[in-house]
Every structure is written in structure tokens, then in C-alpha cells.
C-alpha positions as CSV (number, residue, x, y, z in Angstrom):
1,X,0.0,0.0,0.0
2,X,1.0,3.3,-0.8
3,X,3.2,2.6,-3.5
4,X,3.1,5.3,-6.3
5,X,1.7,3.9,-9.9
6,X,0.5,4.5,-13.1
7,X,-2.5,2.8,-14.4
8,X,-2.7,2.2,-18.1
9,X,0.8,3.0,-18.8
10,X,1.7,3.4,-22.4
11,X,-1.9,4.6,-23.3
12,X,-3.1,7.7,-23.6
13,X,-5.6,7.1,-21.0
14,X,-2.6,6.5,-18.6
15,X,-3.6,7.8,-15.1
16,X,-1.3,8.4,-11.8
17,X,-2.5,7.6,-8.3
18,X,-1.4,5.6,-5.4
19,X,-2.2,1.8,-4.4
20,X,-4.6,2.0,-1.5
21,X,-5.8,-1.9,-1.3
22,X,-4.6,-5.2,-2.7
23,X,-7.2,-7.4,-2.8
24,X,-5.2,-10.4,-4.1
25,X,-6.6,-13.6,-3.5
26,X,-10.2,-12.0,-3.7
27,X,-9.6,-10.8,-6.8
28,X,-11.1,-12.7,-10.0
29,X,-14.2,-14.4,-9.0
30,X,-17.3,-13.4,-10.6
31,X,-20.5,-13.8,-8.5
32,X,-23.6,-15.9,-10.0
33,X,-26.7,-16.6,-8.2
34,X,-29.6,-19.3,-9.7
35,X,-27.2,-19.1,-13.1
36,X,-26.9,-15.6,-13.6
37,X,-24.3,-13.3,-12.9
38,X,-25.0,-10.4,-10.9
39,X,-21.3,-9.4,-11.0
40,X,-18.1,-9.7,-12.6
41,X,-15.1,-10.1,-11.4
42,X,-13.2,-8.4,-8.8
43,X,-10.2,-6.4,-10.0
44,X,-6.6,-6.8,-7.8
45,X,-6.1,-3.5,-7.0
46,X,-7.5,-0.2,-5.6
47,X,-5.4,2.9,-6.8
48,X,-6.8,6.2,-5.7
49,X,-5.4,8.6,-8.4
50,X,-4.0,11.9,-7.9
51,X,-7.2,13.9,-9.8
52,X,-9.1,12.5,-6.9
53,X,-10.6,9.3,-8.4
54,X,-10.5,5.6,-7.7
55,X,-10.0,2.6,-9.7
56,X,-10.0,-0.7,-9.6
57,X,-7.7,-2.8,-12.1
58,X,-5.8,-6.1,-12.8
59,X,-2.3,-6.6,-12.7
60,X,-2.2,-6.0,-16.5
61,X,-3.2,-2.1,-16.1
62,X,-0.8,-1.0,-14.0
63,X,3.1,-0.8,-13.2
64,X,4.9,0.8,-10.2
65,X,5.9,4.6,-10.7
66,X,9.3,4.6,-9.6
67,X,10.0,8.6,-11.0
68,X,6.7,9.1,-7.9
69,X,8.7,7.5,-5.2
């Protein structure tokens, strides 16, 4: 936690923030009830960005910021 990244580097949607939660093992399990899915899969991590949002992405969307640290 706390670590400075960018999420979607190499885009031009690429974002800075900081990792606020890891949600690691909890991460990639969709939720179905009676055969239908009511929700899709949890992303890995929680990265509250420096405009004041928060995301939630997979370990494919993001890469540590080591110019932030």
C-alpha cells in the first residue's frame, strides 16, 4: 500500500495515483446466483489517483511509478 503507480501506462488514457488496497486472492471471482451473474469479477487492486478518483484494475493495467517515489 502506498506505492506510487500509473495505471494504463503506455496509453493515452494512462492515469497516476497511489495503491490504496490489494485485494489479491479476492480478486477474479465473478458472482452468479440461480445461473446468472450479478457481478463480474473483482479487480486486484485499488489505486486512488491523484485527480481525486478511484479505480479498480488487474495486474495488466498498472506498473509501479518509480519517478513518484
Amino acid at each position: 500500500m502506498g506505492t506510487p503507480v500509473t495505471v494504463y501506462p503506455g496509453t493515452d488514457d494512462a492515469l497516476h495515483g497511489v495503491v490504496v488496497e490489494d485485494f489479491a486472492d479476492l480478486a477474479g471471482t465473478a458472482v452468479e446466483i440461480a445461473g446468472e451473474r450479478i457481478v463480474g469479477p473483482a479487480r486486484r487492486w485499488a489505486v486512488n489517483l491523484d485527480d481525486g478518483g478511484l479505480v479498480f484494475v488487474d495486474d495488466d493495467s498498472i506498473a509501479a511509478d518509480p519517478q513518484l517515489a
